[in-house]
Every structure is written in C-alpha cells, then in structure tokens.
C-alpha positions in Angstrom: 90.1 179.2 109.4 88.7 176.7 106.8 85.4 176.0 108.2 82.4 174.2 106.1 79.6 176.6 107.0 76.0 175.7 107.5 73.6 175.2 105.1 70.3 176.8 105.0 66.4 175.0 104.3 66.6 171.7 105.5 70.6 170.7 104.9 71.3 172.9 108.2 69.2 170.1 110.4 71.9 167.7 109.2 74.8 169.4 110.4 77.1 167.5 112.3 78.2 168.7 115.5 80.8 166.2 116.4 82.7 167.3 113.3 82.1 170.7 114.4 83.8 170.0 117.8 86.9 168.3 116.0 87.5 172.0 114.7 88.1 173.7 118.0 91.4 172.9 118.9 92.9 174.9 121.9 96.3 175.4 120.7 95.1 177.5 117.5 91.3 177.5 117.3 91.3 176.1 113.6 92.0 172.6 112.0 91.1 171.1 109.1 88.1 168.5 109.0 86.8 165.7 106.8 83.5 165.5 105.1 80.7 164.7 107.3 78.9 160.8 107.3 76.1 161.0 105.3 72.8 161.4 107.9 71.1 158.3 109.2 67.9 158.4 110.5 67.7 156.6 114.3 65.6 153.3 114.6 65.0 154.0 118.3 61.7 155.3 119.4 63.3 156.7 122.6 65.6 159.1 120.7 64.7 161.5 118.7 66.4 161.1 114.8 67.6 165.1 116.1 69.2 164.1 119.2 72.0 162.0 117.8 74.0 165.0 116.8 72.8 166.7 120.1 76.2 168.0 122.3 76.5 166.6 125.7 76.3 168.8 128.7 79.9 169.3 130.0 81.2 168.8 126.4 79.3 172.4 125.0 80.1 174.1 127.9 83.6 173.5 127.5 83.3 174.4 123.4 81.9 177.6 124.5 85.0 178.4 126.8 87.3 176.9 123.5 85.4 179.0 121.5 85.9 182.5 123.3 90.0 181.4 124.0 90.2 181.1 119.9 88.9 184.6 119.8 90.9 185.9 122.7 94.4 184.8 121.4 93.2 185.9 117.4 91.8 189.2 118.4 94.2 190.3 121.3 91.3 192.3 122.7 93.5 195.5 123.9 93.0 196.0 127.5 91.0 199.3 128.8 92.3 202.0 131.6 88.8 202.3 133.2 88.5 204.6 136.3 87.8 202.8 139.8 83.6 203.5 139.6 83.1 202.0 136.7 85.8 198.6 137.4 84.2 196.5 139.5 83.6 192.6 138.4 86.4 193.0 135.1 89.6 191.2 135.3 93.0 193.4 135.6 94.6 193.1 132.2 97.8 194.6 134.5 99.7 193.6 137.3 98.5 196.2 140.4 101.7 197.5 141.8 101.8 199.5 144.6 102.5 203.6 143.9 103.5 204.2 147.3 104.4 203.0 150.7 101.7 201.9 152.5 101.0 203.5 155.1 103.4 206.4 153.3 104.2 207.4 156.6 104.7 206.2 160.6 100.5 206.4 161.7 98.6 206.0 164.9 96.6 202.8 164.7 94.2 204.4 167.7 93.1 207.5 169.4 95.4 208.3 172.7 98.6 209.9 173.1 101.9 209.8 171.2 104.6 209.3 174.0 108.5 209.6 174.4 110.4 208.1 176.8 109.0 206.5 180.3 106.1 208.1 182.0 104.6 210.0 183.3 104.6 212.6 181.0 103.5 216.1 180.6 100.8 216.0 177.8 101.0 219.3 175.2 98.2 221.7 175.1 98.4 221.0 171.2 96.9 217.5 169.3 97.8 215.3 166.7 95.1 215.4 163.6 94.7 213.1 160.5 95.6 215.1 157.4 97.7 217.5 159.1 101.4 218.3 158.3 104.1 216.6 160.0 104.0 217.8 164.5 107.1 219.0 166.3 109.3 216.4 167.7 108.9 215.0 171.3 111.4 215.2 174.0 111.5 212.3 176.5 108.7 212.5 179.1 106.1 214.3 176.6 103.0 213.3 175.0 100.6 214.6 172.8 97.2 214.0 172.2 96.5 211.9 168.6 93.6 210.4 166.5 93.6 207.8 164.6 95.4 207.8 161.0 97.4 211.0 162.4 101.4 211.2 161.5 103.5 210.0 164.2 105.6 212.6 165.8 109.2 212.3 165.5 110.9 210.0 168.2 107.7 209.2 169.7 108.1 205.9 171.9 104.5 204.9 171.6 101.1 205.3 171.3 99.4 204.9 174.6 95.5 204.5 174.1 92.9 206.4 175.4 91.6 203.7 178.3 94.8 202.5 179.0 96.0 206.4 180.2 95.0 208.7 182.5 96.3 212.6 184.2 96.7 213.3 187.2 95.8 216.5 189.1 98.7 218.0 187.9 98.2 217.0 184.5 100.5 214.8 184.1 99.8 211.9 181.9 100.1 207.6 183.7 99.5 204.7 182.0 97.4 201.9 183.3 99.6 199.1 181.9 102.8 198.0 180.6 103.9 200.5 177.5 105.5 198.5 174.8 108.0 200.3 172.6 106.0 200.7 169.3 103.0 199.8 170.1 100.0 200.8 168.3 101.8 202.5 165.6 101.7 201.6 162.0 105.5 202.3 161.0 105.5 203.6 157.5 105.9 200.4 154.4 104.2 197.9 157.1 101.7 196.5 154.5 103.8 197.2 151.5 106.6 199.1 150.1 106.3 201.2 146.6 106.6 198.9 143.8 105.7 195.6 145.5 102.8 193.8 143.1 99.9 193.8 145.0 97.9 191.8 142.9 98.8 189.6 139.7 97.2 189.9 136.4 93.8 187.9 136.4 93.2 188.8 139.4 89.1 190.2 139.7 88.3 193.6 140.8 86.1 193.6 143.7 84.6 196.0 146.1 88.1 195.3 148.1 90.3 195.9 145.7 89.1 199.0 144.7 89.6 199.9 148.1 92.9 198.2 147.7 93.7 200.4 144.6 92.7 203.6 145.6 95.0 203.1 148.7 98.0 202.4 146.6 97.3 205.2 144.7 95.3 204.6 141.6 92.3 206.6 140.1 92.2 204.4 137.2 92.7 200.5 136.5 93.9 198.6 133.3 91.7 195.9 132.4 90.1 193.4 130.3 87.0 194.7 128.7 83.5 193.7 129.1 82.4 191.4 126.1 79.6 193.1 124.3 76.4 191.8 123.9 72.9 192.7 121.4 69.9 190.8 122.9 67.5 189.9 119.9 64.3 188.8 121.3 62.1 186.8 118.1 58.4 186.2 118.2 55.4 187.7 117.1 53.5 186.3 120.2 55.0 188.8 122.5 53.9 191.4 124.4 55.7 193.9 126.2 53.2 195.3 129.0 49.9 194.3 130.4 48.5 190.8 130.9 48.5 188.0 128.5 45.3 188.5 126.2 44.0 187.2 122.6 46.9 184.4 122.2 49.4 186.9 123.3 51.9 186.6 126.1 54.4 189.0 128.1 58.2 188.5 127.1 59.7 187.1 130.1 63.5 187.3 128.5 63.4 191.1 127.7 63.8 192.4 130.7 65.6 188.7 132.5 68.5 188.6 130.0 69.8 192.2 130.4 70.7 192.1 134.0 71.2 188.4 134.2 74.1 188.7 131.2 75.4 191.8 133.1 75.9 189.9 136.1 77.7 187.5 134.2 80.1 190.3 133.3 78.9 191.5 129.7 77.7 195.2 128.6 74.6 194.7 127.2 74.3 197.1 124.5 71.0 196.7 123.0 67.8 194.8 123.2 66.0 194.3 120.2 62.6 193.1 119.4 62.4 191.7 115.7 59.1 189.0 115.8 59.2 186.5 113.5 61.0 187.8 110.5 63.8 186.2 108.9 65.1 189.0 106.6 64.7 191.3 110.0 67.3 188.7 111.7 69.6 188.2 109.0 69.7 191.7 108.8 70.5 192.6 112.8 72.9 189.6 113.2 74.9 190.5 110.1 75.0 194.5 111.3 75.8 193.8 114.9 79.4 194.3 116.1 78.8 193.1 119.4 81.3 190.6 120.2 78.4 188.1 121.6 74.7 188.0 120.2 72.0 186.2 122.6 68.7 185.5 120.3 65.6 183.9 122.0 63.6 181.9 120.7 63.5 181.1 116.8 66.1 177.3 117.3 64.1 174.5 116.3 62.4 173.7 113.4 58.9 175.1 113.3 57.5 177.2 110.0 58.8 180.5 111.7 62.1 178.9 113.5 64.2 181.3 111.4 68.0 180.5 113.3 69.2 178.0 111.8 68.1 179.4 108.0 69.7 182.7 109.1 72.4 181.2 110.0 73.2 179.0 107.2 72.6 181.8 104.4 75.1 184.0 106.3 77.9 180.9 106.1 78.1 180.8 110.3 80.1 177.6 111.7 77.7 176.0 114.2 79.9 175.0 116.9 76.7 173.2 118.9 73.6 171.9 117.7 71.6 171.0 120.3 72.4 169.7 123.6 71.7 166.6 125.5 70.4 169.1 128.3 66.2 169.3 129.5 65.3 171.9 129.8 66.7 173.7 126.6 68.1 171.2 124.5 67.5 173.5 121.2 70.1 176.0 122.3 72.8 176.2 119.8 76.3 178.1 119.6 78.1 179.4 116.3 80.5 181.8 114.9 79.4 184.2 112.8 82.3 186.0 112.4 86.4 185.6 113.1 85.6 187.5 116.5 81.8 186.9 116.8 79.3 184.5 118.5 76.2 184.0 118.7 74.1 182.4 121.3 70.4 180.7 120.2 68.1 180.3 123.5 65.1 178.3 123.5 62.0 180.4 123.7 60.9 178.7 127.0 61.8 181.2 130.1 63.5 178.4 131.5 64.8 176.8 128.7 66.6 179.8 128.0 68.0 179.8 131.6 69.5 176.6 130.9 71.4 177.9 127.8 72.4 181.3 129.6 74.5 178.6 132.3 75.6 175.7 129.6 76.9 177.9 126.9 76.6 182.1 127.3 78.5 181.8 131.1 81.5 180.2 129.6 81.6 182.2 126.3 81.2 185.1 128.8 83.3 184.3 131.6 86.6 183.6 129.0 86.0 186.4 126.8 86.0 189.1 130.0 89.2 186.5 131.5 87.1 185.8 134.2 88.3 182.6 137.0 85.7 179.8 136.3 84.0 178.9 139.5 85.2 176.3 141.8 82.8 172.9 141.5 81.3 171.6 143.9 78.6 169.3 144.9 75.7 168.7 147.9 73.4 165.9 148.6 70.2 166.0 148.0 67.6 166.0 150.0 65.1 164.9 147.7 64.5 162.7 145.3 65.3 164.3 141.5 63.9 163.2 138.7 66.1 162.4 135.7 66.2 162.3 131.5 66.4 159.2 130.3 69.4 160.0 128.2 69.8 163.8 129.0 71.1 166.0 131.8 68.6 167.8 133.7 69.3 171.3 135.3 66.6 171.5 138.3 66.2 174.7 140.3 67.1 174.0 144.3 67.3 175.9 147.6 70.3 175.4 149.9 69.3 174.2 153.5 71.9 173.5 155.8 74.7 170.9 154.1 71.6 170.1 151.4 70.2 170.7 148.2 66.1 170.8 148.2 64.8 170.2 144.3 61.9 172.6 143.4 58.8 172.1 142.1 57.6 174.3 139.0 60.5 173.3 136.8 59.2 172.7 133.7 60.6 174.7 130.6 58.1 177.7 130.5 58.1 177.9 134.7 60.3 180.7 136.3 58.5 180.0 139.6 60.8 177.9 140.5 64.4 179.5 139.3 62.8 183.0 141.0 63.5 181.6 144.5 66.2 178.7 143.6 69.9 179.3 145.2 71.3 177.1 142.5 70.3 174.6 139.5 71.6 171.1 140.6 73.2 169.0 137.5 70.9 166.0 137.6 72.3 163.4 135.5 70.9 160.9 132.9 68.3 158.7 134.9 68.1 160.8 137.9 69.3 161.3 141.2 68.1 159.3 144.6 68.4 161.2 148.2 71.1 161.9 149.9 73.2 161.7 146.2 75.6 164.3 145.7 75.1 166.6 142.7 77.3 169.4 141.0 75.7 172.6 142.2 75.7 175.7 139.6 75.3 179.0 141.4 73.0 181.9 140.3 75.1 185.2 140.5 72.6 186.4 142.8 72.4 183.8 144.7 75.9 183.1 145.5 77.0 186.6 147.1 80.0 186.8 144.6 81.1 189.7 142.5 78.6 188.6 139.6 75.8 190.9 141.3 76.4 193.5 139.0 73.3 194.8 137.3 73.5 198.4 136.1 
C-alpha cells in the first residue's frame, strides 16, 4: 500500500483525515491519494482550529470495520480447530455438518412402556434403559417398560406414557386413552440426517450450539480466531491499589479494558503499564504482534501526550484523528503495520468507553467475523442534552418501551456507565422527550453472547 505516513513534532497535528479516509477502499484496502491542502487555521470561536479534521461519528466507526476487512482479505487469517470449552462467542470459519443421524436411532421421547399391537398387553418383567444395547423384539400384545432416550424395541407400535397406562390385577397393561401409532417416539434422522449442514459458515457459537455440536458429534470446532489484543495503559499519575493520595489517582482502565475487550470477542494478551515515556511506547508498540493494540491515554497534545509523536516516528497511517464524538473526541485509529492496528483512548474513564464502542467494537467485531448488531432505537424519556456540533454518547437505563438518560456522564464519571443498560447516540444539538435515539448495547447489558470475560 502507498500510504503517506504521519509525521512526528507538530506536522502530525496537521494530518488530514479526510484524505486518510479516501484511502480505505473496500474492494482492496489501498488507493492512491493526492497531497493534502495546506492547513488553515478556523476563524470560528465555536470550533476548535483541531476539530475541522475531526471524523464524524458513524463515519469512524465504519473506517474501523473497512479497516479490519482490508486486513482480513490481505492476511487470510487461517481459521483455528478449537475444542467445544474453549469456542464459545467465535464465529465458525466452517460449515457445521451433521456427523450422524440425529437421533442415530428410533428413541423414547418419555418414560412408559414400549407397546406392539392393540392392548392390553402383557408387560415384560425386563425394562428399557438409556445407553443400553439394542432390546429383543416385541410380539403383538407386549410391552415393556422404557425411559426416556432408551432405543426403541423392534416393531414396537408405540410408546404409551406413564399416566396414560395402567395394569390390571392380572398384570396386564390398559391404556387410559386413544394409542396413536407412533406416538411419542423419536424415529431415528427426525431432526437431521448425517451430512445435512446444520449451520452455515458465520454463524456464532453459542451456549446452544455447542450443545448443537456436541450432539452431531463434534469434540472440536473450526473457527475464526480471536483478534489479539496488548493493553498499554500511559501515565505517570496512576496508581494501581489504595486510594487516590499526593496527586495520584487509581487506574480505572487497567482492570475495565481486559474484560470489557474480551467481551467484545478479543484475547487479551497483556496489560502493560509504561507511564509517560515515549521511548518506552515506541518501543512496546513496535515489539507487539498483537493484531490490535488499545493505548490509554497519551492522544492529545499536552507536553507528555506521546501518541501521536510515536506514531509518526514509526511511519503509522492514521486512519482517524479525532472524532466529532463528546465524550472522547481525541480517540484516534491507525495502522501500524500491514496486519496491525492500533486503538488511542482518551485517558478519561469514560472517554475511553466512548472510543471502546466508536472504533475498538467494529475493528473487533470484523477482525473475529462477528454479525454487527441489529440498530435499533427507543424514545426517550427525558430530555438529553446535545453538542453543539458533536455526537454525544449518554449512558441510559431501559424502562419499559423507554430510554432514561443518566446523570454522572461527564468524561472522567463511570457512575453512570456502571448501572447504564446502553449509551443512547444523542445527536448534534440534542434530543427532546419522547425522541427516538439509536441505542448501543453494553455486552453485559444486553444478555447476548458478548458476556464472555475469562
């Protein structure tokens, strides 16, 4: 790809990102780009000089999901045969065919008696077990005693159930009511046959499809592998235990981004804490072969914002520069390498939350070939307040058929995201009850496969 890199010192604030954007093309993730305008400063007090090359909302998140595609198709990340513990929330890479009959053979669907022929019937001294060999044969007028999941007897009529049967002094077995010819018997292929495709390629592993797969027969799946991710935590201020003293405060993202990225279907395979030293991050992000890095903190432009410096001495394309998002609008995206990302979160708890859902869920959700998540939208019940030019992402409860905006959503809060079902999209200039707004779920939240944190 012929990419004009970023700059370090103070030529990487002037980066365009629109030119940036012109580069991701879906059909072959690489294009050729002309020479960026020359930087104008802005004449309008109400934006920022900095927010003119800022990335709308909807427009990063879909560069993110561009950006992992490009790697997908260059990389062909090889699909994994992982066993059925360690599958759930990946993506088959495979279709899941069925390795047997299902049921492989004719099955009681209830505990009672196996019967031939009309009653009554004279009931054998020996039952019918689950995971026993195949009984004896019945003759008209017998029955025999069976559980649940046992083999069916050969030319058994039906299975009677255990209320609707009862014996006689004799012994002799009655039913209560009509005997249908097959009832309650599972006749061997009813759900599938061996060979039929269960499930297509794409298709997410769930609890109920490793149920699924073990019943067809399978101890292992073939899949798309979990993106890897290093966690880089930057800041000298931070403290991992105890209560904020001296100036210090406790990292809220160490131990947030971990589970939070697992949930979004990544392996997390380090967390790293570097303070605020450049040559420390230039060294990590250039040994890392994770296939996503996630760095907090570190992406504006104070004396010891070190991102954008790093980034620009290594030669990374910055693929977003800022987004017209509150809170987070420093977040940024870039490629480091042909088949590498890398993620730059604000340092604000919440700020960073807004960059885990505008750009590290799509990057995410395409690299492990994850479905995106259906939109949808509820009216809210209160009044939201709005950016004047800017998206806002407020935390909200679900009640009923409506959306209840949260208080303690300002950039450094997590008061409010810690007991919010969702963050409502809250467009330029706010939103008035009762207006519908896009609702994006937390993984928790949302009872869907994403709760995955180990």
């Amino acid at each position: 790809m012929t990419a004009r890199s970023l700059r370090s010192g103070e030529d990487a604030d002037e980066f365009d990102v629109e030119e940036a954007l012109a580069l991701v093309k879906e059909d072959n993730g690489a294009a050729h780009r002309a020479p960026a305008p020359p930087p104008q400063a802005s004449g309008r007090a109400s934006e920022p000089r900095a927010h003119h090359k800022a990335t709308p909302w909807a427009e990063a998140r879909a560069t993110a999901a561009r950006a992992a595609r490009a790697v997908t198709r260059a990389a062909r990340r090889a699909p994994v045969s992982v066993r059925l513990e360690d599958a759930l929330g990946l993506t088959l890479a495979a279709p899941l065919d069925a390795l047997t009959d299902l049921p492989s053979f004719n099955t009681s669907a209830m505990d009672g008696w196996a019967v031939a022929g009309p009653g009554p019937w004279a009931v054998r001294d020996e039952g019918v077990l689950a995971g026993h060999a195949e009984p004896a044969p019945l003759t008209d007028g017998e029955a025999a005693r069976i559980a649940t999941g046992a083999r069916i007897p050969p030319d058994t009529t039906a299975v009677l159930r255990s209320e609707h049967g009862q014996t006689d002094e004799k012994g002799r077995l009655h039913a209560t009511r009509e005997v249908v010819h097959g009832q309650d018997i599972r006749p061997r292929g009813q759900e599938c046959r061996s060979g039929d495709q269960l499930l297509p390629p794409g298709a997410l592993v769930t609890p109920a499809v490793l149920g699924l797969a073990a019943a067809a027969g399978y101890d292992t799946l073939t899949a798309v592998p979990r993106p890897r991710v290093e966690v880089l935590v930057l800041g000298d201020e931070l403290l991992t235990e105890g209560a904020p003293r001296d100036g210090l405060i406790r990292d809220a993202l160490g131990p947030m981004l971990p589970p939070w990225l697992r949930a979004l279907g990544a392996e997390v395979t380090a967390v790293r804490r570097l303070g605020d030293s450049a040559a420390a991050l230039r060294k990590a992000v250039t040994g890392s072969d994770a296939d996503v890095i996630v760095t907090t903190g570190g992406t504006a432009a104070g004396p010891v914002d070190h991102v954008h410096p790093v980034l620009g001495r290594i030669g990374a394309e910055l693929l977003v520069d800022g987004v017209k998002v509150r809170p987070g609008h420093p977040m940024l995206l870039a490629r480091t390498k042909d088949n590498q990302h890398l993620v730059g979160l604000p340092g604000n708890p919440l700020a960073a939350v807004s960059g885990l859902l505008t750009l590290a869920e799509p990057l995410l959700r395409t690299l492990a070939a994850r479905p995106a998540p259906e939109p949808y939208t509820l009216p809210l019940r209160d009044e939201a307040h709005g950016h004047p030019y800017d998206t806002r992402l407020v935390p909200v409860v679900l009640r009923g058929d409506s959306a209840v905006p949260l208080h303690y959503n300002g950039p450094a809060m997590l008061r409010g995201i810690a007991a919010a079902d969702a963050l409502a999209v809250v467009p330029p200039g706010g939103a008035r009850p009762g207006q519908e707004a896009e609702l994006l779920d937390l993984p928790w939240a949302s009872a869907g496969i994403g709760v995955c944190f180990t």
